[in-house]
mmCIF file of the N, C-alpha and C atoms, coordinates in Angstrom:
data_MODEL
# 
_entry.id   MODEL 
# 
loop_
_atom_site.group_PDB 
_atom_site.id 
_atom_site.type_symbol 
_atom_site.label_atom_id 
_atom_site.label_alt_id 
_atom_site.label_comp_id 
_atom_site.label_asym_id 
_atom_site.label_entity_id 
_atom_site.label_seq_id 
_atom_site.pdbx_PDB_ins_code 
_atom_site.Cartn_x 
_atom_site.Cartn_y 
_atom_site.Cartn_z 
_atom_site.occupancy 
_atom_site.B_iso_or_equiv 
_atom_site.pdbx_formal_charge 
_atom_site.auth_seq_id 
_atom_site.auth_comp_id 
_atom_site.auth_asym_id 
_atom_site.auth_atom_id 
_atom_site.pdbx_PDB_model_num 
ATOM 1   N N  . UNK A 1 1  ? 132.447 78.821 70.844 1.00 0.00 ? 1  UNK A N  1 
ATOM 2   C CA . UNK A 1 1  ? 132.132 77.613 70.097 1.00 0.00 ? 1  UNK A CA 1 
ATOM 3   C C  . UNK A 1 1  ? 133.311 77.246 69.196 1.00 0.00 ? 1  UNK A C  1 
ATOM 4   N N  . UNK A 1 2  ? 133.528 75.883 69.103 1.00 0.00 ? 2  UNK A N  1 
ATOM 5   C CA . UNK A 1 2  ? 134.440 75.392 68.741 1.00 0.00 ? 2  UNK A CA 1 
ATOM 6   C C  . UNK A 1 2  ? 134.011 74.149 66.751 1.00 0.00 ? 2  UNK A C  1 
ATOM 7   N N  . UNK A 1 3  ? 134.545 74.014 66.098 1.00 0.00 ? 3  UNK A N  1 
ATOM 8   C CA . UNK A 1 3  ? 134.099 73.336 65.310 1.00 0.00 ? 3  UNK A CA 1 
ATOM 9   C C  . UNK A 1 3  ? 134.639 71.900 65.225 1.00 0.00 ? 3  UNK A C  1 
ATOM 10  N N  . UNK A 1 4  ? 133.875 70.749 65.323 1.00 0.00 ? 4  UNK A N  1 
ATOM 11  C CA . UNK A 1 4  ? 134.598 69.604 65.058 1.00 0.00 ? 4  UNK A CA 1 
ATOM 12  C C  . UNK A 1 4  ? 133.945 68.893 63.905 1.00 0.00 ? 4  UNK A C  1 
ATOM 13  N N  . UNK A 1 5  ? 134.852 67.956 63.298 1.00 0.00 ? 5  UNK A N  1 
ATOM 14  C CA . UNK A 1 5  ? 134.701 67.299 61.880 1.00 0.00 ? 5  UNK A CA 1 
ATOM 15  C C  . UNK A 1 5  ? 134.876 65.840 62.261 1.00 0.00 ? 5  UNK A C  1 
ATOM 16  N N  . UNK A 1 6  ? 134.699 65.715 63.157 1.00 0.00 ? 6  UNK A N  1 
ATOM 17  C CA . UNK A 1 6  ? 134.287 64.118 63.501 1.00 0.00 ? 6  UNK A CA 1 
ATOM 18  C C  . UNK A 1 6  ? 133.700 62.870 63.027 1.00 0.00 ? 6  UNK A C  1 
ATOM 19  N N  . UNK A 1 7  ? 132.539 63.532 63.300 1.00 0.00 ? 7  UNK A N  1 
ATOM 20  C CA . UNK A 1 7  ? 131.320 63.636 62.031 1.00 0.00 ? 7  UNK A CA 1 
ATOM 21  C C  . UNK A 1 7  ? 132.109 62.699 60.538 1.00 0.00 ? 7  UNK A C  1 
ATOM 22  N N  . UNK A 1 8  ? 132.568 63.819 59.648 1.00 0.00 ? 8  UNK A N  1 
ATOM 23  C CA . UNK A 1 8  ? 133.130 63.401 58.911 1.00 0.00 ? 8  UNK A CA 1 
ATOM 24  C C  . UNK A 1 8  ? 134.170 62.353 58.658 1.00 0.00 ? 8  UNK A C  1 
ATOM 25  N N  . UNK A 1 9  ? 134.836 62.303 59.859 1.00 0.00 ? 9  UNK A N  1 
ATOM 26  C CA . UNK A 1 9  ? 135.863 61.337 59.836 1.00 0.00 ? 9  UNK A CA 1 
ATOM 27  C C  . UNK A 1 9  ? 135.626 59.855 60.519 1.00 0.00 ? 9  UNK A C  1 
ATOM 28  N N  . UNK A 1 10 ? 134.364 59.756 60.830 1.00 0.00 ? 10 UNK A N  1 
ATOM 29  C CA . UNK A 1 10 ? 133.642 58.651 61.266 1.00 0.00 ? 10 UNK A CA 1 
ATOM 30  C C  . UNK A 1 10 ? 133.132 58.322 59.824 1.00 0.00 ? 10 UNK A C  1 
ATOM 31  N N  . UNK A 1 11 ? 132.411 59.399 59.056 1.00 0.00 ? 11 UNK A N  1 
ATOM 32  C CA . UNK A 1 11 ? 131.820 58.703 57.835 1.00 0.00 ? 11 UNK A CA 1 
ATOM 33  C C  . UNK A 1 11 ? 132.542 58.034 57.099 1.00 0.00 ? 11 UNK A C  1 
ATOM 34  N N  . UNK A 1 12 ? 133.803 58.942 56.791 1.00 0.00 ? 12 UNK A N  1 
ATOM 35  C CA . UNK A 1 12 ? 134.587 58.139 56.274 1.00 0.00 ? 12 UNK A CA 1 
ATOM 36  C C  . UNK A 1 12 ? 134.868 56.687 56.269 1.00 0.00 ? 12 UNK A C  1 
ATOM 37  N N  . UNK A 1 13 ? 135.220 56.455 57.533 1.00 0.00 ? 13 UNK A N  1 
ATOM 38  C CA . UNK A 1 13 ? 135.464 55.346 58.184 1.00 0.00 ? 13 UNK A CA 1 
ATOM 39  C C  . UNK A 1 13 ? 134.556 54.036 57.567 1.00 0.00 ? 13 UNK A C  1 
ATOM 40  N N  . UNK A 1 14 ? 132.878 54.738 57.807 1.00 0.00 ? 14 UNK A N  1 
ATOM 41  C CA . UNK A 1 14 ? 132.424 53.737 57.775 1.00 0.00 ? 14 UNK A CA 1 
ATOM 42  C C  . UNK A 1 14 ? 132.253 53.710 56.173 1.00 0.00 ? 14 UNK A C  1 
ATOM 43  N N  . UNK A 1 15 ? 132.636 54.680 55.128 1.00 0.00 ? 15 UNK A N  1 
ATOM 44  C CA . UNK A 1 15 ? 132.488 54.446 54.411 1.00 0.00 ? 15 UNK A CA 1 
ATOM 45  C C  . UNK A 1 15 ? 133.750 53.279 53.584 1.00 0.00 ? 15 UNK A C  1 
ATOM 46  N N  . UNK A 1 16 ? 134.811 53.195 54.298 1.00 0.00 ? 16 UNK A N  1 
ATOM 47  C CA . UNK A 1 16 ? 135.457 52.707 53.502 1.00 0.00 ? 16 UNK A CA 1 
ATOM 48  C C  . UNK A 1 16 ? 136.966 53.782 52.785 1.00 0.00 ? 16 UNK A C  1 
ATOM 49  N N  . UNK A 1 17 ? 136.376 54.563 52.971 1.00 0.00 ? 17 UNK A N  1 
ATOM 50  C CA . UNK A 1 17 ? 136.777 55.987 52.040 1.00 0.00 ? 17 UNK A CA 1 
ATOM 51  C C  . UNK A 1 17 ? 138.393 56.535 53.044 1.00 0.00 ? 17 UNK A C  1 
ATOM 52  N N  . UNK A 1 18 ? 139.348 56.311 52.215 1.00 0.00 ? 18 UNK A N  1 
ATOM 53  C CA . UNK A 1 18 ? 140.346 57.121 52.890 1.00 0.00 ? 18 UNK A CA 1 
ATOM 54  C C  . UNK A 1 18 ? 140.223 58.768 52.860 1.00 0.00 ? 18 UNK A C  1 
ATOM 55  N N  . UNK A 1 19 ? 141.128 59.304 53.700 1.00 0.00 ? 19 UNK A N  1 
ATOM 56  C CA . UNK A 1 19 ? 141.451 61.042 53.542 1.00 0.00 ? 19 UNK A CA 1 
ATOM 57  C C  . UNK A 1 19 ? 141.882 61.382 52.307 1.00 0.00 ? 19 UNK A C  1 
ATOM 58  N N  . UNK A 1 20 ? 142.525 60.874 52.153 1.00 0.00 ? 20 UNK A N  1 
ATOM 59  C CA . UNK A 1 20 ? 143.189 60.969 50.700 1.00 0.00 ? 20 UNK A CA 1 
ATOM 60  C C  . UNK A 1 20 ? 142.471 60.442 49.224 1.00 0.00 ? 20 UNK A C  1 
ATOM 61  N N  . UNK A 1 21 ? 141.491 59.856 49.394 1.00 0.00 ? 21 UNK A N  1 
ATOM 62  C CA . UNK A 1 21 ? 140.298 59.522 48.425 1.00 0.00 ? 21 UNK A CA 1 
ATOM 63  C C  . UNK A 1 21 ? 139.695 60.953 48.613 1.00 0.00 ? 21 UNK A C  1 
ATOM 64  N N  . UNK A 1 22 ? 139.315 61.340 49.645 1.00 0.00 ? 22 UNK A N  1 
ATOM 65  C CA . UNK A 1 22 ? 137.895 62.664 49.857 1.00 0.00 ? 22 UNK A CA 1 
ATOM 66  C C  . UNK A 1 22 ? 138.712 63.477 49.086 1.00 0.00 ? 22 UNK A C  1 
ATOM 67  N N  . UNK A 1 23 ? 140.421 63.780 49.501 1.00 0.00 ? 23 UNK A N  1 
ATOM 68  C CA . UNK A 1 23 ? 140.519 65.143 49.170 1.00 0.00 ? 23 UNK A CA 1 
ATOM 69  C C  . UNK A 1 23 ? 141.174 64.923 47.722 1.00 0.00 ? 23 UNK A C  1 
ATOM 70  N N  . UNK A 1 24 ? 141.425 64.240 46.898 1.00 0.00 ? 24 UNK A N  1 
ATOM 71  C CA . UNK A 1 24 ? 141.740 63.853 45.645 1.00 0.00 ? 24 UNK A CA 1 
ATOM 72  C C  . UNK A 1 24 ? 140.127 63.665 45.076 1.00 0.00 ? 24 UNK A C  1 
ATOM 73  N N  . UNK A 1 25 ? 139.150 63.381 45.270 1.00 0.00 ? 25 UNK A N  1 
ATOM 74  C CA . UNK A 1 25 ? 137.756 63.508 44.813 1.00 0.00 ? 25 UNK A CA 1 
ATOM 75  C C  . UNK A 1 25 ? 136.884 64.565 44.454 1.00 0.00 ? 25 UNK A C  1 
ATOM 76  N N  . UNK A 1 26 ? 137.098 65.284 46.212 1.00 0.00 ? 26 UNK A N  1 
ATOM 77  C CA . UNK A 1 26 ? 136.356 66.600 46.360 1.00 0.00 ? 26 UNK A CA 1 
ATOM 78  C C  . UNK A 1 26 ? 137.322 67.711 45.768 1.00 0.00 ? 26 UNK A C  1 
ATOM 79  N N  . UNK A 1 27 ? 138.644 67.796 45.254 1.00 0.00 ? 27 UNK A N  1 
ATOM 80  C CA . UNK A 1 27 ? 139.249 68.766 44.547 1.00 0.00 ? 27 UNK A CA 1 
ATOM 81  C C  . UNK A 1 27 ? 139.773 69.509 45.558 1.00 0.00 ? 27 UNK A C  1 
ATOM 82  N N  . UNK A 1 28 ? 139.960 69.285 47.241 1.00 0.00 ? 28 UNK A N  1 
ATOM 83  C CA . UNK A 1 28 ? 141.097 70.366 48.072 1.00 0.00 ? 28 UNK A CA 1 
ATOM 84  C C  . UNK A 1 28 ? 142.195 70.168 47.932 1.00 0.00 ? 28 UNK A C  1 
ATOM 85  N N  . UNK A 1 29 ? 142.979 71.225 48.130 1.00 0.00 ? 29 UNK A N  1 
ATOM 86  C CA . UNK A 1 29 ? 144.470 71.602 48.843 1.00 0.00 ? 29 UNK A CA 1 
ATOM 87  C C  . UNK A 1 29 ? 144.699 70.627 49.949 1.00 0.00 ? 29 UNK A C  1 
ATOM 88  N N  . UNK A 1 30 ? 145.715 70.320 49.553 1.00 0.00 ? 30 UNK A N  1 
ATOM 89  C CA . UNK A 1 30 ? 146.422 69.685 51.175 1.00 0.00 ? 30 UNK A CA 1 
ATOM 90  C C  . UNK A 1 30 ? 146.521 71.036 52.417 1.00 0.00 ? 30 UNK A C  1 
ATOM 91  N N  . UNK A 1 31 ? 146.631 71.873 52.012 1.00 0.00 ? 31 UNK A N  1 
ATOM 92  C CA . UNK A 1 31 ? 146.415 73.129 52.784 1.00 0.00 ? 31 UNK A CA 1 
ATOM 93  C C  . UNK A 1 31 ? 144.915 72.621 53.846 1.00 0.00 ? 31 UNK A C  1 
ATOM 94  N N  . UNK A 1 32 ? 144.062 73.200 52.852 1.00 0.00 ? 32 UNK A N  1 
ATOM 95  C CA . UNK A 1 32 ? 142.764 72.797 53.080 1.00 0.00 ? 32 UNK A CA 1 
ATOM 96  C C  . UNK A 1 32 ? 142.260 71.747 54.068 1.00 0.00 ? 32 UNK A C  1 
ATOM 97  N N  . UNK A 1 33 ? 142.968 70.628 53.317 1.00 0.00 ? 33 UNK A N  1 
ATOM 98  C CA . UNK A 1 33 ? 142.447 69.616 54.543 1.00 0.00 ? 33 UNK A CA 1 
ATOM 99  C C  . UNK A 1 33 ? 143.155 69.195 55.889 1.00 0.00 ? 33 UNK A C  1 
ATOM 100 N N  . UNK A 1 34 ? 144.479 70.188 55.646 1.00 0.00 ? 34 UNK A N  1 
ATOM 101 C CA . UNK A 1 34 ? 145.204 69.828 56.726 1.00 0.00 ? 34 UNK A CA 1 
ATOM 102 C C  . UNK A 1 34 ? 144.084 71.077 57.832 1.00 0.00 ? 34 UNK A C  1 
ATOM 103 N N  . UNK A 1 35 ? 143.653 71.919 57.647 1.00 0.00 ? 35 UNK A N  1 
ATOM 104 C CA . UNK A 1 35 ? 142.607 73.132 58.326 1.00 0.00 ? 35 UNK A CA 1 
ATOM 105 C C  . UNK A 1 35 ? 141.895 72.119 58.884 1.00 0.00 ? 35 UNK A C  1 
ATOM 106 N N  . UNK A 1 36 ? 140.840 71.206 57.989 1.00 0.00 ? 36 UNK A N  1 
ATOM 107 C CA . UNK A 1 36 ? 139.747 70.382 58.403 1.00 0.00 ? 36 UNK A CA 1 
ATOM 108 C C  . UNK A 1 36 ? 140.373 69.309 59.302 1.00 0.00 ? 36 UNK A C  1 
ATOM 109 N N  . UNK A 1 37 ? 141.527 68.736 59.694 1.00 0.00 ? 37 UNK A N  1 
ATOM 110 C CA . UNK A 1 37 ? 142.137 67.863 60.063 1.00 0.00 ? 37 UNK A CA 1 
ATOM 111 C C  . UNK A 1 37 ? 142.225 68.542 61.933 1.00 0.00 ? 37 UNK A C  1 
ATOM 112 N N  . UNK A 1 38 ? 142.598 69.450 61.722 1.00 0.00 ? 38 UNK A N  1 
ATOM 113 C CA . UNK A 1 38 ? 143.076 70.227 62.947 1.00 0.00 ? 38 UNK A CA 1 
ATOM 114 C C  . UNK A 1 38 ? 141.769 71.230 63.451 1.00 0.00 ? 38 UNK A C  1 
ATOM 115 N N  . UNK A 1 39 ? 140.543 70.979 62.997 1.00 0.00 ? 39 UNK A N  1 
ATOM 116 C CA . UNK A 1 39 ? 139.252 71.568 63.049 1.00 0.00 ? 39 UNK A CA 1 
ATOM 117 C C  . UNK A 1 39 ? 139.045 73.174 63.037 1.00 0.00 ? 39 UNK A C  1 
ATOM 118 N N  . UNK A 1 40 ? 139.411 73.566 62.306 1.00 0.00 ? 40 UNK A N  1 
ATOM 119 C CA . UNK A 1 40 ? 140.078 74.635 61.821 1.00 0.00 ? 40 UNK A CA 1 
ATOM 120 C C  . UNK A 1 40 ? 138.416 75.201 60.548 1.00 0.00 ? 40 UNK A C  1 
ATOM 121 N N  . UNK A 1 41 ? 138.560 76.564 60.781 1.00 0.00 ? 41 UNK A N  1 
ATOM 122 C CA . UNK A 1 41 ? 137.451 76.972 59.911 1.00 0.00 ? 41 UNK A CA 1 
ATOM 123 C C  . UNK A 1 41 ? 137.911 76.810 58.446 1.00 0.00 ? 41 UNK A C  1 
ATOM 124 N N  . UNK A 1 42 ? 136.613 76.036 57.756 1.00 0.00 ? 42 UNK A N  1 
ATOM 125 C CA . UNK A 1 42 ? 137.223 76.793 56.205 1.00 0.00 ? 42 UNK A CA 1 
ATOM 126 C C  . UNK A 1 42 ? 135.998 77.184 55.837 1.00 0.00 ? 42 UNK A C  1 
ATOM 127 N N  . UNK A 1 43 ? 136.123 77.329 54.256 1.00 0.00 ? 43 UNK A N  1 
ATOM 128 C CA . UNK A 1 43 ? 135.024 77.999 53.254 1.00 0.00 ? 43 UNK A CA 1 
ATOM 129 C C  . UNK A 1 43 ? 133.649 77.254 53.866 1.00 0.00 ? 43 UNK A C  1 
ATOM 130 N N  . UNK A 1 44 ? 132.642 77.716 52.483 1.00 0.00 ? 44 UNK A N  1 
ATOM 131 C CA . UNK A 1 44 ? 131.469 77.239 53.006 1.00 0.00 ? 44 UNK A CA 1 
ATOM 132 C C  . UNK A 1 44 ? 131.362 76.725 51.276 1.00 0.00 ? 44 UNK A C  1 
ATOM 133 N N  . UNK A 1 45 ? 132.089 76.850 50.652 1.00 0.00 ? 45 UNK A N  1 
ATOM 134 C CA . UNK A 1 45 ? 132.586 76.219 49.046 1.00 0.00 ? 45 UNK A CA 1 
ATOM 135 C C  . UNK A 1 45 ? 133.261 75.117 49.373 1.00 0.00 ? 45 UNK A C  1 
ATOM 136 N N  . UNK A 1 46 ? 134.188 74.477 50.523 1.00 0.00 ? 46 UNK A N  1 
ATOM 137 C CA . UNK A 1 46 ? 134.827 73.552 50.409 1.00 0.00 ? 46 UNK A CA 1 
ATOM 138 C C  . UNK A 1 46 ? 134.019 72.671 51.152 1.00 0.00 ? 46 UNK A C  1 
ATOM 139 N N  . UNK A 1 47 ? 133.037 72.710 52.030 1.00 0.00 ? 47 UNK A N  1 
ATOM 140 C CA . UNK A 1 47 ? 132.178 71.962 53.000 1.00 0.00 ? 47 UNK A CA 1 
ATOM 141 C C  . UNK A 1 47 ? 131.008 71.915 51.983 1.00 0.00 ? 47 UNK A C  1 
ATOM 142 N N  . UNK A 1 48 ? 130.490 72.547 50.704 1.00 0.00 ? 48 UNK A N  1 
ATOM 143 C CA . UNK A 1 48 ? 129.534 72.452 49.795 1.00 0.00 ? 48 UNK A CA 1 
ATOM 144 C C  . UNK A 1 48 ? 130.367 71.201 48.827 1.00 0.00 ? 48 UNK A C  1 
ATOM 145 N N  . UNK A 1 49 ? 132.059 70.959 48.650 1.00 0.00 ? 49 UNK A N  1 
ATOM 146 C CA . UNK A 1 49 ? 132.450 70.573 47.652 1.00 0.00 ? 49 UNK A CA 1 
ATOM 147 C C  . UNK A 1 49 ? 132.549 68.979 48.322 1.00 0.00 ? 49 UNK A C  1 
ATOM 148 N N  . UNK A 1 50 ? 133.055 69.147 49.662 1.00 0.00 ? 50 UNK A N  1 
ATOM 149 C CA . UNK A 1 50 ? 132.656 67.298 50.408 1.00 0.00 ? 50 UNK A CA 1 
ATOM 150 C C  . UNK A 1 50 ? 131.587 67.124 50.509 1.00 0.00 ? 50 UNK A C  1 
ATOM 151 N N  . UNK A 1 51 ? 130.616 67.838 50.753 1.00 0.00 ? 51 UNK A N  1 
ATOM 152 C CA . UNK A 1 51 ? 129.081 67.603 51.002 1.00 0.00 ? 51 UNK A CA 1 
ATOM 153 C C  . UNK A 1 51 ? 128.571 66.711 49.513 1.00 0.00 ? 51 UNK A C  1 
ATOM 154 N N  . UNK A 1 52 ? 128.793 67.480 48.365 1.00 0.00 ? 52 UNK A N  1 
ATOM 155 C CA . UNK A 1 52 ? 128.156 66.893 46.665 1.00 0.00 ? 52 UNK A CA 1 
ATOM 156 C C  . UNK A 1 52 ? 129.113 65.608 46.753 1.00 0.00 ? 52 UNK A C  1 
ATOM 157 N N  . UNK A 1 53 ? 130.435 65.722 47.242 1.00 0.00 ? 53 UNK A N  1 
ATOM 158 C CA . UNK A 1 53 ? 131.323 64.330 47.301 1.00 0.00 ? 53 UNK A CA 1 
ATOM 159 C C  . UNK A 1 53 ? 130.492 63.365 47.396 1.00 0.00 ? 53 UNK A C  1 
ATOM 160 N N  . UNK A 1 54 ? 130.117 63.294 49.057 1.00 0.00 ? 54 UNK A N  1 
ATOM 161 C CA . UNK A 1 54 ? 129.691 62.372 50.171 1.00 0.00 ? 54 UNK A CA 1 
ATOM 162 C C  . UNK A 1 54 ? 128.527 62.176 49.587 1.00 0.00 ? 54 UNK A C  1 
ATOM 163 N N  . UNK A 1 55 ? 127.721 63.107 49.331 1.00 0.00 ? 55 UNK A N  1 
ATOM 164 C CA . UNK A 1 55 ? 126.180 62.826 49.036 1.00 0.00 ? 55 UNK A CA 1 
ATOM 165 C C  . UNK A 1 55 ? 125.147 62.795 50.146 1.00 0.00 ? 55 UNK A C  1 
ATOM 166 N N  . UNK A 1 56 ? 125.758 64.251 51.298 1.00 0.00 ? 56 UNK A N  1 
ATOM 167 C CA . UNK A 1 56 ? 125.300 64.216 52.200 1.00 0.00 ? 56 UNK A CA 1 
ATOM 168 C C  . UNK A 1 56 ? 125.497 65.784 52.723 1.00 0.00 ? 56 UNK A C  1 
ATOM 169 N N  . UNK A 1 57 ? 124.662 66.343 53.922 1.00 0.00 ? 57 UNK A N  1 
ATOM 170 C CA . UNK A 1 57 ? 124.761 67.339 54.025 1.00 0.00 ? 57 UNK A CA 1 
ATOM 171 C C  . UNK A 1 57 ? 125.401 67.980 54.715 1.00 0.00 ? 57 UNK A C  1 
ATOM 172 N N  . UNK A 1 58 ? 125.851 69.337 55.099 1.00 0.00 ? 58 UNK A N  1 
ATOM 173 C CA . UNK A 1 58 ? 126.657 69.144 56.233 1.00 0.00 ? 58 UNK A CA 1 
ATOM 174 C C  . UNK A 1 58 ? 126.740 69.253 57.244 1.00 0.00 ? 58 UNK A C  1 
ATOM 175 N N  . UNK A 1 59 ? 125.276 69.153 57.901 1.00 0.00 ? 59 UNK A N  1 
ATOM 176 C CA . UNK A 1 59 ? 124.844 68.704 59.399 1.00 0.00 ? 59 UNK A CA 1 
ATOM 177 C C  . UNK A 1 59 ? 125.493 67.283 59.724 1.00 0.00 ? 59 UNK A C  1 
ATOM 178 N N  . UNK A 1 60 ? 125.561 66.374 58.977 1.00 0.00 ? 60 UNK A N  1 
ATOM 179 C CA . UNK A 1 60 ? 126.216 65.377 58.864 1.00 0.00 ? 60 UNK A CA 1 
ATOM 180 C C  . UNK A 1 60 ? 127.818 64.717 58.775 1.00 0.00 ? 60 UNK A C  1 
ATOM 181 N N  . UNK A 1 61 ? 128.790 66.141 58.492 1.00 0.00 ? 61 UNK A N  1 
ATOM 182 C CA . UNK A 1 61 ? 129.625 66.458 58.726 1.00 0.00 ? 61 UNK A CA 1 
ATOM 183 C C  . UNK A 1 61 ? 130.723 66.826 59.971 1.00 0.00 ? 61 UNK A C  1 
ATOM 184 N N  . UNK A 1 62 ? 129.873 67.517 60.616 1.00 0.00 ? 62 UNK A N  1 
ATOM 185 C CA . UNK A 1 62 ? 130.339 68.669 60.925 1.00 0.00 ? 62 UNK A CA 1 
ATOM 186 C C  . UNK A 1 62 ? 129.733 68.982 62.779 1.00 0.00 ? 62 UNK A C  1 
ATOM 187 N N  . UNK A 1 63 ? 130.105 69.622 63.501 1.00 0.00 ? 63 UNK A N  1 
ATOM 188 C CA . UNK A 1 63 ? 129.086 69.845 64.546 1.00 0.00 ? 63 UNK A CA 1 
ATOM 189 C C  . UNK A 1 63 ? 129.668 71.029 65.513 1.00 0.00 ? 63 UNK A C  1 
ATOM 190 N N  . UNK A 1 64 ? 129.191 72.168 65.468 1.00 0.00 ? 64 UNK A N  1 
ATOM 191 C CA . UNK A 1 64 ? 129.527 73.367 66.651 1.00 0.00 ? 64 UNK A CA 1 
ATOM 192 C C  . UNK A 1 64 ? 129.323 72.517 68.368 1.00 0.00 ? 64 UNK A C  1 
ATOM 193 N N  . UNK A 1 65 ? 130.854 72.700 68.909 1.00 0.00 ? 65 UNK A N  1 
ATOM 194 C CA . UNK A 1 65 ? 130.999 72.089 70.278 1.00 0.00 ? 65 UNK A CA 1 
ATOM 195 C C  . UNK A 1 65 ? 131.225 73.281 70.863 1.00 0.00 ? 65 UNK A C  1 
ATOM 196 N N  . UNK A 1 66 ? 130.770 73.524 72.134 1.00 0.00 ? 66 UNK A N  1 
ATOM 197 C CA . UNK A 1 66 ? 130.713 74.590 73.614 1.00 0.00 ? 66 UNK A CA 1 
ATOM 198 C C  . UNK A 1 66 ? 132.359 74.087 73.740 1.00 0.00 ? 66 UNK A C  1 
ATOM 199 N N  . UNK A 1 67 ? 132.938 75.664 74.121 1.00 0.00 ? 67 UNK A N  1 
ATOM 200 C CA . UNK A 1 67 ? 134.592 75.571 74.213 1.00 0.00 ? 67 UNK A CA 1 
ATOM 201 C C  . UNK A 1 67 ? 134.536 74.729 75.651 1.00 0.00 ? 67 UNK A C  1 
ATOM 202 N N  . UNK A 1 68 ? 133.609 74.324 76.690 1.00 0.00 ? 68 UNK A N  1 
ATOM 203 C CA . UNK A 1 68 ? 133.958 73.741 77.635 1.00 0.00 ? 68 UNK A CA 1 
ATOM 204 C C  . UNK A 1 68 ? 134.027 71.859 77.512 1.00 0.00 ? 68 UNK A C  1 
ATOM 205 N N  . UNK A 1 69 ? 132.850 71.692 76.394 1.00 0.00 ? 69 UNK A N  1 
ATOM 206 C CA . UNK A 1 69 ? 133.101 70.519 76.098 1.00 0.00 ? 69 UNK A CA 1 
ATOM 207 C C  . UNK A 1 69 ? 134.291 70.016 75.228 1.00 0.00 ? 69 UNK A C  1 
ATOM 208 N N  . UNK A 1 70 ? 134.740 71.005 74.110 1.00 0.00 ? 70 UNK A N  1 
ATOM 209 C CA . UNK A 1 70 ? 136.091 70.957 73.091 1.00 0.00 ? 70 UNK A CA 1 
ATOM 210 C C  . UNK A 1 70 ? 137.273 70.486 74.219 1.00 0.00 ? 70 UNK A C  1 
ATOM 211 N N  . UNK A 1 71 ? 137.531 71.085 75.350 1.00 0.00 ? 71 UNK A N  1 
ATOM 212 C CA . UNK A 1 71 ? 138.177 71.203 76.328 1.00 0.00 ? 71 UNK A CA 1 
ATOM 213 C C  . UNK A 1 71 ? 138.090 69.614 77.255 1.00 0.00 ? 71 UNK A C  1 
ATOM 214 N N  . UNK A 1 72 ? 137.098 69.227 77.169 1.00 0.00 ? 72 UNK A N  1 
ATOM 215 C CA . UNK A 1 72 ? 136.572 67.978 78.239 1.00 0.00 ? 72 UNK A CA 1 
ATOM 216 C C  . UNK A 1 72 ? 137.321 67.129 76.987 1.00 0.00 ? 72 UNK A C  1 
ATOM 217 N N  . UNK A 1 73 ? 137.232 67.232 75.862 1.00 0.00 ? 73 UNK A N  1 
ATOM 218 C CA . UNK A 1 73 ? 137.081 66.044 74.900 1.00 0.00 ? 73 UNK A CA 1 
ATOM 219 C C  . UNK A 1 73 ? 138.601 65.909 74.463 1.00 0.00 ? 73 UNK A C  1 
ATOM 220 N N  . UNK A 1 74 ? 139.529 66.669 74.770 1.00 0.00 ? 74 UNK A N  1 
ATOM 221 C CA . UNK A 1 74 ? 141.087 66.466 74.693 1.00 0.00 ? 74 UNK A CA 1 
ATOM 222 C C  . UNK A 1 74 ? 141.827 65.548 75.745 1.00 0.00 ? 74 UNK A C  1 
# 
């Protein structure tokens, strides 16, 4: 299983909300979001810290993909 943040980067979208708003808001590292960018694991403190951001949870975020579909979707 693979992790994608899609999710998130659609919300964004529709929110209006740049990358650089979330991660100047929610308090990450450019480290950090460059991880979430490249779907990359992080904390479960930094997905709690966009989650209180957004005002949303992080089923809504976020979504575990089968490595065969991660694979289809490149």
């Amino acid at each position: 299983m693979t992790i994608s943040y899609k999710k998130l980067w659609v919300m964004l979208a529709n929110r209006e909300m740049s990358k650089a708003q979330l991660r100047r808001q929610a308090g990450l590292s450019p480290a950090t979001f460059t991880k979430l960018r490249r779907n990359q694991v992080v904390s479960m403190e930094v997905l709690l810290k966009i989650a209180q951001t957004l005002e949303c949870n992080i089923g809504d975020m976020m979504d575990f993909v089968a490595e065969k579909e991660a694979e289809y979707g490149r």
